[in-house]
C-alpha positions in Angstrom: -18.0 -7.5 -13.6 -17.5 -8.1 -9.5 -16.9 -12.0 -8.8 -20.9 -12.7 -7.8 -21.3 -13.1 -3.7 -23.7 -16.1 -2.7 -26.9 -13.8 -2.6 -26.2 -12.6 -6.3 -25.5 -16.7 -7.0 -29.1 -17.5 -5.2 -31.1 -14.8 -7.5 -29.4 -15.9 -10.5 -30.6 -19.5 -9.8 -34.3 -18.3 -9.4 -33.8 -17.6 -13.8 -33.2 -21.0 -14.1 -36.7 -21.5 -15.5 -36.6 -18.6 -18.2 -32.4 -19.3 -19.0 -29.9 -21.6 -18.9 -27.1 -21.5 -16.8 -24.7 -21.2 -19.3 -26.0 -17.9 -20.8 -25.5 -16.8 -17.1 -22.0 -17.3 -17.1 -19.8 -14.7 -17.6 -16.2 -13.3 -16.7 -16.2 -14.2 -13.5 -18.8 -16.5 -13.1 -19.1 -20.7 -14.1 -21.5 -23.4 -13.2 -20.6 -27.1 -13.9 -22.5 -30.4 -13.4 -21.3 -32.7 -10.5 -19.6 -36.1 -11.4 -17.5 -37.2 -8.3 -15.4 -35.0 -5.9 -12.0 -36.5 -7.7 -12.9 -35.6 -11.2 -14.5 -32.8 -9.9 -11.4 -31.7 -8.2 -9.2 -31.7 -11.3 -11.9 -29.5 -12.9 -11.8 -26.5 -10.2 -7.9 -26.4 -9.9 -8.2 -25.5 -13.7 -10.5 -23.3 -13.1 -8.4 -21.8 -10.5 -5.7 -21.4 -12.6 -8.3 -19.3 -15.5 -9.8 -17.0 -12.7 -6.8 -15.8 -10.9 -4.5 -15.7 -14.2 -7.8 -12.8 -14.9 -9.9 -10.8 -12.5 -10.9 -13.6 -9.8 -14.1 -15.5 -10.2 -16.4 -18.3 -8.3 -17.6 -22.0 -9.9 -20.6 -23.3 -8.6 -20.4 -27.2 -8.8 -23.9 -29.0 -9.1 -25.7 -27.2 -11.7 -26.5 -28.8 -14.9 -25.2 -25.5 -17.2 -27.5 -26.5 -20.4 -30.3 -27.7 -19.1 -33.5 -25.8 -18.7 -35.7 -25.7 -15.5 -34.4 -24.7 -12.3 -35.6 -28.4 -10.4 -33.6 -30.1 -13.7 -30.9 -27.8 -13.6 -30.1 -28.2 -10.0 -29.0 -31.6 -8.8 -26.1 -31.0 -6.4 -23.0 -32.7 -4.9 -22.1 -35.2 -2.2 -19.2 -37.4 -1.1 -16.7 -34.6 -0.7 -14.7 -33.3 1.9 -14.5 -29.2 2.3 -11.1 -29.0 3.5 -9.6 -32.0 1.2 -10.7 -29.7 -1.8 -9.1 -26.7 -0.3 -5.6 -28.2 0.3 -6.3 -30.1 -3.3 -6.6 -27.2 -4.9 -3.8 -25.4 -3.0 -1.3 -28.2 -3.6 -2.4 -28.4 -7.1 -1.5 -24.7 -8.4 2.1 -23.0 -9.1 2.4 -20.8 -7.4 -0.3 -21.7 -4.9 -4.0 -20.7 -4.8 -6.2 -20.3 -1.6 -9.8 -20.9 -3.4 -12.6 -20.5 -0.9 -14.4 -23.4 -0.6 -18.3 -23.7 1.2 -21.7 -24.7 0.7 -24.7 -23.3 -1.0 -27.9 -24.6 0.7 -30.7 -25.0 -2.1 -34.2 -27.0 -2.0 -33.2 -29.1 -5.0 -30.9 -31.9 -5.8 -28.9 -33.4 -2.7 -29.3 -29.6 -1.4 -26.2 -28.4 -1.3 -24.1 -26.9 -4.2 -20.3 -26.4 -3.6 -18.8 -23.0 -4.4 -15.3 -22.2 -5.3 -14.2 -18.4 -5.3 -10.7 -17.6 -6.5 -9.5 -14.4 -5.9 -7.8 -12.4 -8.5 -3.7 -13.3 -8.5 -1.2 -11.7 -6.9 1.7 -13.0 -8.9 0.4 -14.8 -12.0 0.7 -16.5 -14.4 -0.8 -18.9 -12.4 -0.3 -23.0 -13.9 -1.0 -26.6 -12.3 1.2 -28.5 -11.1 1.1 -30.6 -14.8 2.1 -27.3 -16.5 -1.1 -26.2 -17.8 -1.9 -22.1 -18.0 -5.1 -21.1 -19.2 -6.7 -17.7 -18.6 -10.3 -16.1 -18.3 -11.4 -14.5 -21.5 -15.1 -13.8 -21.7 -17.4 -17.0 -20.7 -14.4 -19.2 -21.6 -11.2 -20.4 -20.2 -8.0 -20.2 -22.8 -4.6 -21.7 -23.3 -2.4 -18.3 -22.6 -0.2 -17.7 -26.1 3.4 -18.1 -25.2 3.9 -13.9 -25.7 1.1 -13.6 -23.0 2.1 -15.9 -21.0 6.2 -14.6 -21.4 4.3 -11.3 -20.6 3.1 -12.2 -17.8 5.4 -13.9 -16.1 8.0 -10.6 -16.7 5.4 -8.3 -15.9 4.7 -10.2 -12.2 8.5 -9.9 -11.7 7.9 -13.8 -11.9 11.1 -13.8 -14.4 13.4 -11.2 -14.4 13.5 -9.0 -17.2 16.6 -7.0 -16.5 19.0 -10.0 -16.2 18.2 -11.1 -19.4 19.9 -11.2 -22.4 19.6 -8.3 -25.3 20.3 -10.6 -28.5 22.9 -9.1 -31.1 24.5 -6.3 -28.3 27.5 -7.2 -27.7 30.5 -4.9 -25.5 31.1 -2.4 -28.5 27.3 -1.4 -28.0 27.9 0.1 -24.7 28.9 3.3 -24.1 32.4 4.2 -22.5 31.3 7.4 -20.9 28.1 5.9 -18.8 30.8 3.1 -17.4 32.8 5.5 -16.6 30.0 7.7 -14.8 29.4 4.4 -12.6 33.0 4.2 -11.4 32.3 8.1 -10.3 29.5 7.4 -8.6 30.3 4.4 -6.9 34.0 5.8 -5.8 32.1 9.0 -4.4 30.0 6.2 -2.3 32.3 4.0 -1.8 36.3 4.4 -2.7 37.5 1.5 -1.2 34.8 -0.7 -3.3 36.7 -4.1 -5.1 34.7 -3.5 -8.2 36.8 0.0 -9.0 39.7 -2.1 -8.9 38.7 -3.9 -12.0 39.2 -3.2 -15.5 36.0 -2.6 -17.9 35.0 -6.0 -18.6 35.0 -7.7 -14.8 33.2 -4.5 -13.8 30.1 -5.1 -15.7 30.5 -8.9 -14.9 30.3 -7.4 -11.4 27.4 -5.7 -12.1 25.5 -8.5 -14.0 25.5 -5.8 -16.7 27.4 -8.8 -18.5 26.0 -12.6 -18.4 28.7 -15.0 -20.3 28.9 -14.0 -23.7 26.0 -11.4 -23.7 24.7 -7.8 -22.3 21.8 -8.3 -20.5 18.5 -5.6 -20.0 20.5 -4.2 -17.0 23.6 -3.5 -19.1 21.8 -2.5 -21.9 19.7 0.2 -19.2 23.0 1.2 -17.2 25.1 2.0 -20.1 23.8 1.6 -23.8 24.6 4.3 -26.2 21.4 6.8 -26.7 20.4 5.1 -30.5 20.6 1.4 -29.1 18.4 2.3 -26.3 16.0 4.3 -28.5 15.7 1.5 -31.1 15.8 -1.6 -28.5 14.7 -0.1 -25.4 12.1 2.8 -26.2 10.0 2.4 -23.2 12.9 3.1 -20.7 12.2 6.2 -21.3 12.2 9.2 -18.6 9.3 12.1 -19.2 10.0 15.0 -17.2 7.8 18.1 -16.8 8.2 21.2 -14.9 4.9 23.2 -14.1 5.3 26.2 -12.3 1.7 26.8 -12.3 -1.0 24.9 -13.7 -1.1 26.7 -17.3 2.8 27.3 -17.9 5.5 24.6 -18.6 9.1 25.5 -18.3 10.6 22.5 -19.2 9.7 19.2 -20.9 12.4 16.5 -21.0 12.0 13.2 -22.4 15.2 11.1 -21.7 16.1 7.8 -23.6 19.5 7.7 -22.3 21.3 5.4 -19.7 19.3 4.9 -16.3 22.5 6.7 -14.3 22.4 9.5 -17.0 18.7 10.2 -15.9 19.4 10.6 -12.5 22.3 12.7 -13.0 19.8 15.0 -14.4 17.8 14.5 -11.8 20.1 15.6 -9.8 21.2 18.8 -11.3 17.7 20.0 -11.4 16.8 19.3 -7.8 20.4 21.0 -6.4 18.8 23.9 -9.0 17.0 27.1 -7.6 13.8 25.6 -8.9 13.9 23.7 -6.0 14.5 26.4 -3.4 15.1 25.9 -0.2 13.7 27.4 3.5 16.0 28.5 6.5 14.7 28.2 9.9 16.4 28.8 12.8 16.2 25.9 16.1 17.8 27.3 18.7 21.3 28.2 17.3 21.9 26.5 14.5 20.1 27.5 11.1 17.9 24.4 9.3 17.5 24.2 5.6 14.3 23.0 4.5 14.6 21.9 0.8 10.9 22.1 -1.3 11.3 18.5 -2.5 14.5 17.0 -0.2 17.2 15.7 -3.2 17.5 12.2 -1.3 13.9 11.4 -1.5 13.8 13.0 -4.6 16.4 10.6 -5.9 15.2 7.7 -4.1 11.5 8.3 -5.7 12.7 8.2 -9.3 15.4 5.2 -8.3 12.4 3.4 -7.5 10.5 4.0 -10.1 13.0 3.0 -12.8 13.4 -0.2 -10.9 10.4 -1.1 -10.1 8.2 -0.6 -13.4 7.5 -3.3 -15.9 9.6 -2.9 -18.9 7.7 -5.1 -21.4 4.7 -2.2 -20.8 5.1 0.2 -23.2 4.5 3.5 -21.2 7.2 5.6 -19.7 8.0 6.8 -16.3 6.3 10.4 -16.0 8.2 12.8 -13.5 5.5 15.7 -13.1 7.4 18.5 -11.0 4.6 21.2 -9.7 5.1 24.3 -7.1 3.7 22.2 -4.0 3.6 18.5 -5.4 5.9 16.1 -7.0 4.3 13.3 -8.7 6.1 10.1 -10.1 4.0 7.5 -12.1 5.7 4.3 -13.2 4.2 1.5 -15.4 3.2 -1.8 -13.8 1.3 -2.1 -10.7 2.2 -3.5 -7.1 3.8 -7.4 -7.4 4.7 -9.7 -4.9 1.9 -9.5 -2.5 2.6 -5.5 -2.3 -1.1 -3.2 -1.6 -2.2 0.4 -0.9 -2.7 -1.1 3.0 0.6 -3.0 3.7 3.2 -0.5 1.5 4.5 1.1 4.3 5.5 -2.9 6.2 5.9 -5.4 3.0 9.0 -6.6 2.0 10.6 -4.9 -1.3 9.6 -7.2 -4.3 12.1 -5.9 -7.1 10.6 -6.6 -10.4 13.7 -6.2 -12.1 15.9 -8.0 -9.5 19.3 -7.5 -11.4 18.7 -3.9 -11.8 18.2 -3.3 -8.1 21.2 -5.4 -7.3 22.9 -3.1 -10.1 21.7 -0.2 -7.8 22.7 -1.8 -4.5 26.7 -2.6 -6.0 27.0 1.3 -7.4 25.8 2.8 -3.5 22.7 4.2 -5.2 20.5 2.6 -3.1 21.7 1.3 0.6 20.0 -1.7 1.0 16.9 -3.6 -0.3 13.3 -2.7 1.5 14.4 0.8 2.9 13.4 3.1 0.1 9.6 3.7 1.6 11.8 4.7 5.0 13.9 6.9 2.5 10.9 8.5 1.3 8.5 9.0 4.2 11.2 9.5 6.9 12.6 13.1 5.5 9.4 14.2 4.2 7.5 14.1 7.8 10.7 15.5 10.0 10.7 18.1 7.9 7.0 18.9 8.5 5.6 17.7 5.4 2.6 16.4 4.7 2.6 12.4 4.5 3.4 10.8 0.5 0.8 9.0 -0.7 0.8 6.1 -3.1 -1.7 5.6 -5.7 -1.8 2.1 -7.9 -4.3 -0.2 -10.2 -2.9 -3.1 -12.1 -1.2 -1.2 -14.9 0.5 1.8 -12.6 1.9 2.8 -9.6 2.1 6.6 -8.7 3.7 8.6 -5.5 2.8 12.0 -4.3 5.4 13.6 -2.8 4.3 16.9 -0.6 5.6 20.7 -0.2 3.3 23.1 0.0 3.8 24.7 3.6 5.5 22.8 5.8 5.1 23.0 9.5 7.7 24.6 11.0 7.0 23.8 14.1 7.5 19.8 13.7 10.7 20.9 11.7 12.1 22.6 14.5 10.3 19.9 17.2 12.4 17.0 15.5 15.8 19.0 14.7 16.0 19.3 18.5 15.5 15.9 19.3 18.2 14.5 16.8 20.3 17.6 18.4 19.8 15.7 21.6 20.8 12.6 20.0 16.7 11.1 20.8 16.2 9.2 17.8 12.6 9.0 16.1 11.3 6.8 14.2 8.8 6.5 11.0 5.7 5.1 13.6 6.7 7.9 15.7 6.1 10.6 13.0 3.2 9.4 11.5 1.7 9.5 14.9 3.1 12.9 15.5 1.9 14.2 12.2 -1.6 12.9 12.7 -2.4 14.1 16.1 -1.1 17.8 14.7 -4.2 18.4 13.1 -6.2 15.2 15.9 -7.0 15.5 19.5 -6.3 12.2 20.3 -5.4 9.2 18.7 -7.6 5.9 19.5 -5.7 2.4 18.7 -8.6 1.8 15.5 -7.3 5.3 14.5 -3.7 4.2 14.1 -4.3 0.0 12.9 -4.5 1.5 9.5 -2.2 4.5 9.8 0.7 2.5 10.6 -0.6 -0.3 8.6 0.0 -2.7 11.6 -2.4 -5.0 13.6 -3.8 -3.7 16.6 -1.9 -5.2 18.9 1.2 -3.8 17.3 -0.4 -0.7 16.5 -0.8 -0.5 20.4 2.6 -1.4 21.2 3.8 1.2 19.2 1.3 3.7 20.8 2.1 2.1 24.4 6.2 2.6 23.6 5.3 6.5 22.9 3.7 7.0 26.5 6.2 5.4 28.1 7.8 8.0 30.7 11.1 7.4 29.4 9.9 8.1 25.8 7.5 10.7 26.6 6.0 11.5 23.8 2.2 10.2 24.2 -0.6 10.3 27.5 -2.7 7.1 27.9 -6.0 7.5 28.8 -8.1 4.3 29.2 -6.3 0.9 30.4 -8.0 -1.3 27.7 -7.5 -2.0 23.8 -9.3 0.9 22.7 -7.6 3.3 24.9 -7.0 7.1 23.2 -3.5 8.8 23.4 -3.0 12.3 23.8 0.1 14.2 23.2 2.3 14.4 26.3 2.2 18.2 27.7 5.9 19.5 26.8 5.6 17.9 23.4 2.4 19.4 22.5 2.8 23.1 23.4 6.3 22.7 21.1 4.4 21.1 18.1 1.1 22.3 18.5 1.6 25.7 20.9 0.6 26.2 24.3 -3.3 28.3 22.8 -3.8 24.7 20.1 -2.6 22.5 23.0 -5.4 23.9 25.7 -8.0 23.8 23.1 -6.8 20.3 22.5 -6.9 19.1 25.8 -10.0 19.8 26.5 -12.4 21.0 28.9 -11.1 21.1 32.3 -13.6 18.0 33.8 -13.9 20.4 37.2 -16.2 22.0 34.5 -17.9 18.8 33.1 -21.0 18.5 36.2 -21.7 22.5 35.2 -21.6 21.2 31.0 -24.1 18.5 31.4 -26.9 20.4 34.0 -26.4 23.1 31.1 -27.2 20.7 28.3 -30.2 18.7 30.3 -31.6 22.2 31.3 -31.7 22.8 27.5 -32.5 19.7 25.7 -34.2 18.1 28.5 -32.1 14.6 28.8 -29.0 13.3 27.7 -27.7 10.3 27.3 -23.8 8.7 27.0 -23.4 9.4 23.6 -24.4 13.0 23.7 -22.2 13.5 27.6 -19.0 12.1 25.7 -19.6 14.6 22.6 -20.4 17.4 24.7 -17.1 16.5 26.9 -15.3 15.8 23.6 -14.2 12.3 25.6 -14.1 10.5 22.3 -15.9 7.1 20.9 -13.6 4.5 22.6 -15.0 2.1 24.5 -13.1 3.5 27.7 -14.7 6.7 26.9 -18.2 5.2 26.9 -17.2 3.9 30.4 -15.7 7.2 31.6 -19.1 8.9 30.5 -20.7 6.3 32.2 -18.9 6.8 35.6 -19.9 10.9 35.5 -23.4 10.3 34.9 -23.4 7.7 37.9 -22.0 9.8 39.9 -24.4 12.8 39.1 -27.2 10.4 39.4 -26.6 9.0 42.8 -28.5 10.6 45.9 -27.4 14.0 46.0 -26.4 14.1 42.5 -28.5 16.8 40.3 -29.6 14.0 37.5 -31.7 11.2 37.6 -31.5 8.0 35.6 -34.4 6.0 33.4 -33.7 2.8 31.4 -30.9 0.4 31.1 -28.2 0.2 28.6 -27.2 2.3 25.6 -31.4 3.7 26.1 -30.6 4.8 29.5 -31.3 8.5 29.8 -30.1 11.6 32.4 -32.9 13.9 33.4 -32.6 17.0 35.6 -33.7 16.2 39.4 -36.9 17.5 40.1 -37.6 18.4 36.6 
């Protein structure tokens, strides 16, 4: 169940006289008795530890949980210090927890209760400082089992699975051919690399592949015979489907070979005619616009066998459709990662010897640029944008072909032919305001996944004349930006780009006395809708100066009330 708010806390108190509080309790909910603030103290960073090792949850301190009556019940705290139990609590968790802390005014008691909400960790398990990990299960809190807690701490990327030992493999279990493919790879990459240089051994010590006297996770992944994978290793294993329409599959794969095997095959099927490719031509040179782009394509499955939590046992699904690639990996986001900040966070490798594997063979250039990798191609070639999907136990990425906009193709082609460099802000701007008017700074905070001061940085950089690429239109925060004339009738067309601009405000005074004539008033609301001005504030005010001016003296309106009520009547009417 959702971690109760105060309100929901407030009604549940009002049972008191029918229930105990302990039959309230659930999941996500606890209410203890108060002794003092520093006994007290030790209790909630224990509880701390429970809620965010589960879903989150909130203690409410000064209830009596088996006592009946809600005057008995409640008896409240005192002698505590808000912020002293916030930075206790904090300072008392590994890794650290920032509980919520505040009152909860009631009539009984000392009439206050104290209420701790934990949110639901990031990057458990979560332990005190004295080494104790319990975990929510139910109403109660529970010493986590050495396998869950050996679980959890892989699956957070909190220990790193792939640089650990296998027990028993030894050299012999590794297969000759799959080290060799690595040399290939990484001399196609990168000839003059010290690792080709090496004999066998010394390579895969180079590769953490080998750890002192053992194969680790990564060695046993990279280059492990097919029957030691399957038997040791099952869930490694790479599920790929091909779906030319939605009731005919051409091919089914499942894979349980090494990880560079895999995207061999990858590979070969994306360089395949299954993935064919478009020719445009931009001005005289001829562009080839691949369905799914093999980098991306690569870079998408390289992430996904890095990322995903081995000790799940599910399987990394590769589901390969006419307009849509989709790539689902087990294990959700660690490390701090969301849906809102994917696009800005810093990479958090669950299996940080496997990416490091990855980052030695050339496979990957360097940590944290494999969202640029993905989104970049995808939206110069006139794609739509990727989009991530994720819950605790997956993570899954969209990748787009469908018909891609050969305009912004061509648009973008030109400008790298130019030598103008664009960036991935820059895109997703462009790509929005193909199918958007304008573009208002609330509008891009969450596109860009940036605050809005950066988010209008980014937007101010675009309209600058040297850039060119943006208008400005308002001088405060929530200005709106409009594509810049020459860029617009080349991504948009010169027919889209009129329509898009807007009614020529010489027209605007003949609008409104149409509208009033009709409706009878108007008001600013209804003037920056009919004008399509927008909802920013500096649209407000722009509607606001027309309907002043119309209003004065001379002017063919006339104005009744003050504020957002004010209203615009025809003169004389």
């Amino acid at each position: 169940m959702p971690i109760p708010t105060n309100d929901d806390i407030l009604q549940l108190l009002n049972r008191f006289d029918h229930v105990i509080a302990d039959e309230l309790e659930s999941n996500t909910l606890d209410f203890k008795p108060w002794t003092d603030s520093k006994s007290d103290m030790k209790v909630a960073i224990e509880y701390a530890v429970c809620f965010s090792n589960a879903d989150g949850g909130v203690v409410v301190f000064g209830v009596s949980d088996k006592t009946l009556g809600r005057s008995n019940a409640i008896h409240g705290v005192k002698n505590y210090t808000l912020d002293k139990w916030r930075r206790g609590i904090f300072d008392g968790t590994n890794p650290h927890i920032p509980a919520e802390v505040e009152e909860l005014k009631v009539p009984e008691g000392t009439g206050r209760l104290l209420i701790v909400r934990i949110p639901k960790g990031d990057n458990p398990p979560y332990g005190t400082t004295q080494g104790l990990f319990k975990q929510r299960i139910g109403k109660n809190c529970m010493p986590m089992d050495p396998a869950a807690f050996a679980s959890a701490r892989v699956s957070t990327g909190s220990v790193d699975w792939s640089g650990q030992p296998v027990p028993g493999i030894t050299l012999d279990y590794l297969d000759t051919l799959e080290i060799a493919r690595a040399r290939a790879m990484l001399r196609s990459k990168n000839p003059e690399s010290e690792l080709l240089k090496m004999d066998d051994e010394p390579f895969l010590r180079g590769l953490e592949a080998i750890r002192g006297d053992n194969v680790t996770n990564t060695g046993l992944l990279l280059f492990g015979k097919p029957d030691i994978i399957s038997t040791l290793c099952p869930q490694s294993q790479v599920h790929y489907v091909h779906q030319p329409s939605e009731t005919r599959v051409a091919r089914n794969d499942q894979w349980r070979v090494g990880l560079l095997q895999i995207i061999e095959k990858i590979e070969n099927i994306f360089s395949s005619p299954i993935n064919p490719e478009e020719e445009i031509q931009v001005g005289l040179f001829n562009l080839r616009i691949p369905a799914f782009p093999l980098d991306v394509v690569r870079e998408v499955v390289l992430n996904a066998v890095t990322h995903r939590d081995y000790i799940n046992p599910g399987e990394v699904l590769i589901r390969h459709a006419t307009q849509e690639l989709v790539v689902t990996s087990p294990g959700g986001f660690i490390g701090g990662i969301t849906l809102q900040n994917i696009l800005r966070h810093e990479s958090a490798p669950r299996n940080r010897t496997l990416a490091n594997a990855f980052l030695k063979l050339r496979l990957v250039e360097s940590a944290g640029t494999g969202r640029r990798k993905i989104f970049i191609p995808m939206l110069e070639y006139g794609k739509r944008m990727p989009r991530y999907e994720a819950d605790s136990s997956h993570v899954t990425l969209h990748i787009y072909d469908g018909a891609f906009d050969h305009a912004m193709a061509s648009f973008i082609a030109r400008w790298h032919r130019e030598g103008k460099d664009i960036g991935l802000d820059e895109l997703i701007v462009l790509t929005y305001l193909k199918d958007h008017r304008f573009i208002s700074t609330d509008d891009a905070t969450p596109l860009l996944q940036l605050d809005r001061d950066m988010g209008i940085a980014v937007l101010d950089k675009m309209s600058h004349p040297k850039r060119g690429i943006l208008e400005r239109k308002g001088h405060t925060k929530t200005a709106t930006y409009y594509l810049a004339k020459p860029v617009a009738k080349d991504l948009i067309g010169k027919v889209a780009y009129s329509k898009f601009k807007g009614i020529d405000s010489a027209r605007y005074a003949e609008l409104v006395r149409g509208y009033v004539s009709d409706h009878g008033m108007i008001k600013n609301k209804e003037c920056r809708q009919l004008l399509d001005l927008g909802d920013s504030k500096s649209a407000q005010v722009e509607a606001s100066r027309y309907l002043k001016k119309w209003s004065e003296y001379d002017g063919f309106l006339i104005a009744e009330g003050k504020g957002s009520q004010r209203k615009y009547y025809l003169r004389g009417s």
